[in-house]
N, C-alpha and C positions, 0 to 999 in steps of 0.2 A: 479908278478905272470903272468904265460903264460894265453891265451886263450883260454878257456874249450870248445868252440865250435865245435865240433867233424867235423864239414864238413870242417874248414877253409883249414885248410892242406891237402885235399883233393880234394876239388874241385877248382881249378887253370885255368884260360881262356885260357892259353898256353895251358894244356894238358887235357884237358874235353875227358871225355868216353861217349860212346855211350849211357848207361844204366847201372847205378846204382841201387843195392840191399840193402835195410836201413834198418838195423834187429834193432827194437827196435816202440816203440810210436809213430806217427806220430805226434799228439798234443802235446803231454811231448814234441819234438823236435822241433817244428816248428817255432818259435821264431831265434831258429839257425841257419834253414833251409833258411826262407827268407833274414836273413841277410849276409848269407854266397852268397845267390843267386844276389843281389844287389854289392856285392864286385867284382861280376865276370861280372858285367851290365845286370845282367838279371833281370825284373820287373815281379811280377806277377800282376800288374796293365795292362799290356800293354793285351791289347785282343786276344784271340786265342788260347790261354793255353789250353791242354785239364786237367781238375779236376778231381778225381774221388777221395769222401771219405764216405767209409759203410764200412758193417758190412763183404758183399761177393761180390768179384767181381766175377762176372758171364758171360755166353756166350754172352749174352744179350749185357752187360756191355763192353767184350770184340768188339762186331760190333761196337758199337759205336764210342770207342777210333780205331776200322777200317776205319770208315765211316769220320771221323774226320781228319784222316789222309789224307787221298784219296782226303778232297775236299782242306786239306792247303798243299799237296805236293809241289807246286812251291813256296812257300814260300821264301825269299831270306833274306827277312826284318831279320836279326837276329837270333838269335835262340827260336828255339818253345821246348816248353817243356811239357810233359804229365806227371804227378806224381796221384799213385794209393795207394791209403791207403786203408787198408781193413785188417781183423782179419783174411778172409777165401780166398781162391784162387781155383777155379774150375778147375779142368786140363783140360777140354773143351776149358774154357778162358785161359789158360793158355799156350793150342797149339797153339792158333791164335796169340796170344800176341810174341808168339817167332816167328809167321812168319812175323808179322807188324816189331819186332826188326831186322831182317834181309834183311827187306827191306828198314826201313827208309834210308835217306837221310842226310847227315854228320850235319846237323843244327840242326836236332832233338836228344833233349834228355831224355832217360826215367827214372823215380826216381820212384822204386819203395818198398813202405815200406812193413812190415810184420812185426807181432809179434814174430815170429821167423822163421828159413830159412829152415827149417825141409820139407814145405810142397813143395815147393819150385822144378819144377823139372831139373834136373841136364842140360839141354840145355840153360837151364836160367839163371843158374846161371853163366856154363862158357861164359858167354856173360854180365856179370855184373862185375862192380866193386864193391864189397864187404863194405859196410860200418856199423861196429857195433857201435850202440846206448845204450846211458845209460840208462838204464829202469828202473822201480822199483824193487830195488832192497829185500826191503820187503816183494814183493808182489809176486815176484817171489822165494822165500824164503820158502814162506808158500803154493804155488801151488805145489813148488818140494816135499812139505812134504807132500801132500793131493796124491800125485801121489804116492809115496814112498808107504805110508799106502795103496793103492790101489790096487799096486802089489801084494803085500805080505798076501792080503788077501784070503781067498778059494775060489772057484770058487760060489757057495752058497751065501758068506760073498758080493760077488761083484755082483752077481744075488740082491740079497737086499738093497746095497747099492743104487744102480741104477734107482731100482724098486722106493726110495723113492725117490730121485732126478727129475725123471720125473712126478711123481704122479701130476696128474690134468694138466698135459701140452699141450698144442698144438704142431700139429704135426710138424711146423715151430721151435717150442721150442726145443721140441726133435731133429730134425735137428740140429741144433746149438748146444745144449750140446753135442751131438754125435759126431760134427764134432770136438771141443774143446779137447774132451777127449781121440780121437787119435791123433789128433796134441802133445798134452802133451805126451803121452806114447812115439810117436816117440820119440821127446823128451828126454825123461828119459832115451831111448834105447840110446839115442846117448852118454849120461854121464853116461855112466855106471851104473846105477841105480837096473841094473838088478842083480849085483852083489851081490845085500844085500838079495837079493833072494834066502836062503837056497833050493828051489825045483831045483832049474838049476843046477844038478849035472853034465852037459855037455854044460860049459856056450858058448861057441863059438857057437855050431850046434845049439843046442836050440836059443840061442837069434836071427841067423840069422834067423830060422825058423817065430820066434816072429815078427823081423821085414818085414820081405817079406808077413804075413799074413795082418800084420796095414799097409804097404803101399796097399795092395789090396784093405783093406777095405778102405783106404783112396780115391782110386780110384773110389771105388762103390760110394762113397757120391755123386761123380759129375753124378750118373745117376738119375734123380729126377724121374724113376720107380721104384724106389727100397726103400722101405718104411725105415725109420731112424730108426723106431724099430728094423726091421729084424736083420740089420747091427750091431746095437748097443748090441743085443743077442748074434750074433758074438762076439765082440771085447771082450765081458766079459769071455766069455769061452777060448780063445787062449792064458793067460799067463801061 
């Protein structure tokens, strides 16, 4: 039986890419990740690594992995590597993060995971190599059905929904649900999901309508003036 490890075949010391996209768990995979990483001589023992593993990486987040770079640019000793694990990606962080990958220096390489590649903006991506990870496959099973049911509900039906989801939350809570629940709908939009949707009697124009409203609102998240309720008032009314 071959080697289920999804990076071995991929990541090879003759032919390393610049920056790597790892749609899938960063924990569920990490076991893979280091031992794939050691096959190709890279230790994450060795110091200077930059880490990053939450919930959101943020602009914040992104100076850092700036500031980080800036002071080990000469680096010669080997390759350095920076991996980012995070549920949420800010486009703020996310602009910087493409100007840091365009200016590193061929020893640097970035690994960066996501639960899925949806949020992801398309300059990033064409500058990654692509790597899909086994997830839960359960888990992800029963989110596409919570989302499915979602859709197809009235606008009213998703007003209430929501209402009781956030009931007694904090505003950081609300943020994060907020943020989760267009990610998924993206999501959904991208598997067709929206098909099961008897209202879409003009499914092209309407869905692109759909999706150009959730990447907006996807947008707004990364403004932290803009309250997560407002936004989340939004999302429920535009299917």
């Amino acid at each position: 039986m071959g080697d289920t490890n999804p990076f071995l075949n991929i990541l090879k010391k003759e032919n390393l890419s610049h920056a790597y996209l790892c749609i899938g768990d960063f924990q569920q995979n990490r076991n893979d990740f280091e031992k794939a990483l050691e096959n190709i001589g890279i230790s994450l023992k060795k110091p200077g690594h930059f880490v990053f593993i939450g919930d959101t990486f943020k602009k914040s987040d992104a100076d850092d992995l700036n500031a980080w770079y800036y002071r080990n640019a000469n680096n010669e000793d080997g390759y350095t590597i920076a991996i980012l694990a995070q549920e949420s990606l800010k486009i703020d962080a996310q602009e910087l993060l493409l100007k840091i990958f365009e200016e590193a220096r061929n020893n640097y390489i970035f690994f960066l995971f996501v639960q899925n590649g949806t949020e992801v903006i398309p300059t990033i991506k064409s500058r990654c190599t692509i790597i899909e990870l086994n997830n839960n496959t359960n888990n992800s099973l029963k989110n596409d059905n919570e989302i499915a049911k979602f859709v197809k509900m009235s606008v009213g039906e998703r007003i209430k929904h929501v209402a009781e989801q956030i009931k007694n939350k904090e505003s950081h809570e609300i943020r994060t649900y907020t943020e989760k629940l267009v990610r998924d709908l993206i999501e959904d939009f991208y598997t067709d999901s929206f098909k099961e949707n008897p209202l879409n009697n003009n499914l092209s124009g309407h869905s692109k309508d759909i999706l150009e409203k959730l990447l907006k609102a996807q947008n707004s998240l990364a403004d932290n003036h803009i309250a997560p309720k407002f936004i989340l008032d939004y999302v429920v009314t535009i299917l």
